[in-house]
N, C-alpha and C positions, 0 to 999 in steps of 0.2 A: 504494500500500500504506500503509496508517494504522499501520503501526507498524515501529520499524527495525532494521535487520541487527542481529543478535548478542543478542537478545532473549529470555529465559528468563524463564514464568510460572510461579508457584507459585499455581495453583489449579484447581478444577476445568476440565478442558478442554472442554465443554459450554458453559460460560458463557466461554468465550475466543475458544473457534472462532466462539460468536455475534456475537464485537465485532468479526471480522478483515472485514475487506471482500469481497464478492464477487468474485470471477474474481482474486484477487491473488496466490495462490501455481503455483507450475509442477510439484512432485511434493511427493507426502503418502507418506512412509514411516510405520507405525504397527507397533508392536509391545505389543499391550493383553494382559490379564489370557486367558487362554485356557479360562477358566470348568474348571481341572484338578480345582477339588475341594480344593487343597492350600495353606499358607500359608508364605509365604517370607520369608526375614530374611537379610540378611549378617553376616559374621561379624565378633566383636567384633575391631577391631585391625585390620581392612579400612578401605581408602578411605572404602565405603563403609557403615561400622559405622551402626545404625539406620536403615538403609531397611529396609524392610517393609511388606507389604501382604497381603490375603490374596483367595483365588482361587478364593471359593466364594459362588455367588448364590441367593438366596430374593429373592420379591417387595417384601419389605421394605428389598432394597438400592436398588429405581428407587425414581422420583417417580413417584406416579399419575397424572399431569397427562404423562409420556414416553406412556402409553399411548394418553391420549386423541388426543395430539400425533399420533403416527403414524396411527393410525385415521384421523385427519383429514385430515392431509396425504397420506397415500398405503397408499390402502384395502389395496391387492396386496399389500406389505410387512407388512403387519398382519398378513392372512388367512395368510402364511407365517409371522409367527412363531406366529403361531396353533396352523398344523399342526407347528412343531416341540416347543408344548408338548403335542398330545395323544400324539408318538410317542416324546417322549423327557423328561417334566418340566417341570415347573414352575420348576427351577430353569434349564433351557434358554431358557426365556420367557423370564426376568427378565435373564440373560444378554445374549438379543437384542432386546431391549425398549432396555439400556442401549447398546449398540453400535450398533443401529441407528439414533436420536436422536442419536449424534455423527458417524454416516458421512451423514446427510441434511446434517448442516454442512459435511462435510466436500466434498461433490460442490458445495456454491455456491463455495467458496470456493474451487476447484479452479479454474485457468484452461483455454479452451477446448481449449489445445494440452497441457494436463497431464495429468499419473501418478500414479495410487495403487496402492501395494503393502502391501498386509494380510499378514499375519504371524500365522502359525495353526498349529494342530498336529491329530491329526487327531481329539480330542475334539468340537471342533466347524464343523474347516472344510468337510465337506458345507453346513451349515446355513448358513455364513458365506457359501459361492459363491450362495446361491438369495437371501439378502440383499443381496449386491453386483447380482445380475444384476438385483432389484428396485431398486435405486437407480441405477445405472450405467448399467444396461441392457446385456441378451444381446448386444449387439453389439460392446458395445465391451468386453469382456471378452477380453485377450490370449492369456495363459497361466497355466498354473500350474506353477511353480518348485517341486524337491523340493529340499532343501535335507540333506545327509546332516551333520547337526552333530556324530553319536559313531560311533565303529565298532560298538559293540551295548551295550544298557543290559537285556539280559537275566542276571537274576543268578546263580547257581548253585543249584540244589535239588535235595532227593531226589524231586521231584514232576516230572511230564511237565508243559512250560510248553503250554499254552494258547491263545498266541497268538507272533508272530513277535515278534521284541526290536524296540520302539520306536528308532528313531535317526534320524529323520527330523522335519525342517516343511515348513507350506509355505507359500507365499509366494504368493498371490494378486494378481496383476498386472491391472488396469483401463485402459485410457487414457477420458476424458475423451467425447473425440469419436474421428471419423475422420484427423482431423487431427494428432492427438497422432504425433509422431516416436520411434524408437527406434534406438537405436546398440548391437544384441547381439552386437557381435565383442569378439575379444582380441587381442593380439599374436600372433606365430608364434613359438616359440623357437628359438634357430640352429640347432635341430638340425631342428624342422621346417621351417623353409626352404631350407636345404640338402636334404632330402627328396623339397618341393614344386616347389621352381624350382631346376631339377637345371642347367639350363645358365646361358652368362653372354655374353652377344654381346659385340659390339667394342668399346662402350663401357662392358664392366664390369658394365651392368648384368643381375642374377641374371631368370631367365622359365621359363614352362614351356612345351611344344608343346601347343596346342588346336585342332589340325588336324581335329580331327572335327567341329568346329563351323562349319567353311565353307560346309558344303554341308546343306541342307534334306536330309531322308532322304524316301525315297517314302512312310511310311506318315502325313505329313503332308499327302497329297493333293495334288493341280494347286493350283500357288499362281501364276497367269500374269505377275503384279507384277514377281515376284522371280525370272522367269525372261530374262536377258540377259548380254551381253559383256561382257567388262571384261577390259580388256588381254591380251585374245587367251585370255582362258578363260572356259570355258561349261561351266553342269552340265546332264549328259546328261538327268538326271530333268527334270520335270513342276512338282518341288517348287519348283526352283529353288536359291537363294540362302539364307543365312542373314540375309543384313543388306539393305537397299535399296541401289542401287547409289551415291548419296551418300554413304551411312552407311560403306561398302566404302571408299572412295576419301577420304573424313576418315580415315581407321582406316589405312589404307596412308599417308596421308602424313605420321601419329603415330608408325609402327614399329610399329607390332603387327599388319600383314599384311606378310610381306616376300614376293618374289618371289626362290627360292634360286640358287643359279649353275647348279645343274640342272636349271632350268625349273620348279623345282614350288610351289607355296604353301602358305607357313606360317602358321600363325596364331600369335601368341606373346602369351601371360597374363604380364606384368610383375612383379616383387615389389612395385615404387613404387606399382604403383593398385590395389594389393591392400587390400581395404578389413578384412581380418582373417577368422579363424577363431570361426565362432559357438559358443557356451559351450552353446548348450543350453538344456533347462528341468530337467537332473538337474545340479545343483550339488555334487559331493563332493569338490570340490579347496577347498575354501573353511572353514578349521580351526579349532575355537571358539577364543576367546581366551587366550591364556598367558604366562605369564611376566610381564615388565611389563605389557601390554595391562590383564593381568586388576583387577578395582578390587575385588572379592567383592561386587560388586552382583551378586544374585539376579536369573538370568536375561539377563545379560550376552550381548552379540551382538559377533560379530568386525568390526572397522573394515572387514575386507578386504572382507565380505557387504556393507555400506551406503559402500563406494570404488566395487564394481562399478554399481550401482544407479543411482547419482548420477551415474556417467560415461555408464551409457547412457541416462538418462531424462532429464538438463538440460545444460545448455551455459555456460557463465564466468559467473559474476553472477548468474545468477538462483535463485530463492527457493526454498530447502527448509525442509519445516516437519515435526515429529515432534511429534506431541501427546500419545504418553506415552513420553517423551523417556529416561527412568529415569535412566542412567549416561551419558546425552549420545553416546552413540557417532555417531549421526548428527551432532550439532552438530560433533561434534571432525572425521570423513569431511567435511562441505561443507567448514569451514574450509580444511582441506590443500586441495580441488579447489577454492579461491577461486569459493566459489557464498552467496548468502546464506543465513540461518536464524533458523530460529523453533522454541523446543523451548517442552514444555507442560509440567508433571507437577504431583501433586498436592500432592506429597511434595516438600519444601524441601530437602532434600536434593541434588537434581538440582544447583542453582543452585551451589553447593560442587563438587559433582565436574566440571562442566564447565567451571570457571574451572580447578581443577587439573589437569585432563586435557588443556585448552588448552596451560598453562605447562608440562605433561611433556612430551605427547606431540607438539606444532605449535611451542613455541616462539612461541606469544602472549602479548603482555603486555599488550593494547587494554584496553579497555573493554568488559565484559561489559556489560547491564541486564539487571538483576533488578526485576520485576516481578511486584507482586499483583492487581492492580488489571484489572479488563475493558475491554479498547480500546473507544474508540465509533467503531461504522462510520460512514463519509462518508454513503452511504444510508440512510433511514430505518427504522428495528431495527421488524421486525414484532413483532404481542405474540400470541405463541406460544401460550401458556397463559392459558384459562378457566378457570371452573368447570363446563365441559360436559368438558374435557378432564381435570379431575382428577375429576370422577365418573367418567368411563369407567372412568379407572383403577383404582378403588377398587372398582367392580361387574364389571371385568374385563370389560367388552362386553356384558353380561347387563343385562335389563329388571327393575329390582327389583318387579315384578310380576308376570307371569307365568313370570318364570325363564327365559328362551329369549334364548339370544346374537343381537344385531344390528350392523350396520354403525351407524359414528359416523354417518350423517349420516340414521338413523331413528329414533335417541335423542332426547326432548326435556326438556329440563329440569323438573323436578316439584317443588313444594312439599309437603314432607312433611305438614306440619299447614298447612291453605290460609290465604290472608293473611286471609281475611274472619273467618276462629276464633283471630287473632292470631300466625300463623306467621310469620315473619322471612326476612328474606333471606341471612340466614347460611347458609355453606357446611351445617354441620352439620342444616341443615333442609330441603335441596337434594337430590335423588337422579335418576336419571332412567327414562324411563317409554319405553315403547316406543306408538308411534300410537294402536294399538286399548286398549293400559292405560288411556294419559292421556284416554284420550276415554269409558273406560267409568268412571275414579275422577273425572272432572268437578272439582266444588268439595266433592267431598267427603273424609272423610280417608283416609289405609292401610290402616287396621282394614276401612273398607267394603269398598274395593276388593279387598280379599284374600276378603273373604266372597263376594263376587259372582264372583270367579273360578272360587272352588271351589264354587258353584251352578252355574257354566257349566261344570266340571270339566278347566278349564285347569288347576287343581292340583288 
């Protein structure tokens, strides 16, 4: 990893995630702008007094050179943000034009065994899961986490509401590969253990009876394997056995098959190898931030939501990174779970409330780095952006000649006024032409080609 533990950027996270090295981090927690339309600021006298940003996109907030970027590198991702702006805006584009240019960073520099969990509401995480599944791919898409952050934010009126009260996000969970591990249990509380492992054998320790699981049931069919003796018992079925006769006879000589003083067998579920109780993919035990926690950063997320996450998607030491980091809650959650970290944000701000939220809430006094500056990767930094990339963008995938949308790679770069009439190679004299345009405008100029079009009544 080219850059080290406890590390906080102040600048665009695009131009960060491109300097971090390949395969270096093990889970990507993100919590980005949700394209709501709305603009947020904390309150004066807060932690977090002047952060602010706001939360509404036009094509003038990307770089035109994002669009050609993705056309280019991955046609399928384009053609869906595509259809999400003819079904829901232009500002939807521009939305997913800028997230999806930092989630393609975000899968290289993802390691093969790692986790990304996107953080969405449900303005745009349809559109979000058809972008993840175009980078990530269908496969390796785990779950989706509902996440219930209020009891209801529907407000009181003389009018019938519309729709159901908002209280919910969601959290879009990826692994990497096949490979990637997960740990989705919780503890039991004594009350559910006492519940679950009702008894307590001779040495103390608590179990429950799972005597039904010894015996294969008949609608399992003839299993002839798993049909034989073992200390003088045999099932009458076909099915046979539950376990191999090895597997029986390790298991019995563990304690968890006894043979009772009444001849019969038990099978017994321990509380010690009980690996936990799964939480699910509807999270509403889990309570926005209060009291101390809270810093009045706008959009604030609870330690306890990125405690779970991080216990079940990495192990001691290794790297979490949050790229728009806000209030640092991740940075301050790895800290406690001694794991490392990398937070991004644009806003300098960050860098302040995670050094203080360290010394409030962990009791760190280390050495934060603050950091502006873009790492350089050990491997060699592709060059991302042309100028075939930033006219896409600018023509939005359209032939500035006959007007008809095409893929990047039918595009060819055009001189507006040809070199041989003194045209330049400046971007501004640059456009691009689709096959049959540039082959019918030749060495000639714009003016011709638009007439000849509209003789051929392309236009």
């Amino acid at each position: 990893m080219n850059v080290n533990n406890r590390t906080i950027f102040s600048n665009d996270n695009l131009h960060i995630l491109r300097g971090l090295d390949t395969q270096s981090v093990d889970l990507i927690y993100l919590d980005p702008p949700f394209n709501s339309n709305r603009n947020y600021s904390a309150p004066i006298g807060s932690e977090a007094a002047g952060a602010a940003f706001k939360d509404t996109w036009t094509l003038s907030d990307v770089d035109n050179a994002w669009h050609g970027e993705i056309a280019d590198r991955e046609p399928a991702l384009y053609q869906a943000i595509h259809t999400a702006e003819l079904t829901h805006g232009r500002g939807m584009k521009s939305y997913l034009i800028m997230m999806g240019v930092r989630l393609l960073e975000m899968k290289r520099v993802l390691k093969e065994t790692g986790s990304i969990y996107l953080h969405c509401d449900p303005t745009a995480s349809h559109y979000l899961k058809v972008i993840m599944d175009s980078i990530f791919g269908k496969n390796n898409y785990r779950s989706e986490i509902t996440w219930k952050r209020a009891t209801s934010t529907q407000k009181g009126s003389q009018h019938r509401s519309l729709q159901w009260g908002n209280n919910a996000d969601m959290l879009l969970y990826y692994a990497a590969s096949s490979d990637t591990s997960l740990r989705p249990e919780r503890e039991l509380t004594e009350a559910e253990i006492h519940k679950k492992f009702k008894h307590v054998d001779e040495n103390g320790e608590r179990y429950y009876n799972d005597s039904s699981h010894i015996w294969s049931t008949p609608n399992m069919g003839e299993r002839p394997n798993l049909c034989y003796e073992w200390r003088g018992f045999v099932n009458p079925h076909p099915s046979g056995w539950r376990l191999s006769k090895e597997r029986l006879e390790e298991e019995y000589q563990k304690g968890n098959f006894v043979i009772r003083p009444d001849g019969k067998l038990e099978r017994r579920k321990y509380l010690k190898d009980y690996k936990g109780a799964s939480y699910g993919n509807i999270w509403d035990d889990v309570l926005p931030p209060a009291g101390d926690e809270r810093t009045g950063y706008p959009t604030q997320k609870p330690i306890a939501l990125l405690d779970r996450i991080i216990k079940a998607s990495t192990n001691k030491d290794e790297t979490v990174l949050d790229p728009f980091c806000g209030c640092a809650t991740t940075c301050v959650a790895a800290e406690r779970l001694q794991r490392q970290w990398i937070g991004i944000d644009i806003f300098p701000k960050a860098v302040e409330l995670v050094k203080y939220r360290l010394e409030k809430e962990v009791g760190f006094f280390g050495k934060i780095i603050s950091r502006e500056d873009i790492p350089k990767r050990s491997e060699k930094l592709p060059n991302y952006q042309t100028h075939k990339h930033t006219l896409y963008g600018k023509q939005e995938g359209t032939c500035n000649g006959c007007q008809t949308h095409f893929p990047f790679r039918n595009m060819t770069v055009d001189h507006i006024i040809p070199q041989k009439h003194g045209g330049t190679d400046h971007e501004d004299n640059l456009q691009l032409l689709c096959g049959a345009c540039n082959s019918t405008k030749g060495t000639g100029t714009q003016a011709e080609l638009i007439a000849k079009l509209k003789e051929q009544g392309v236009l």
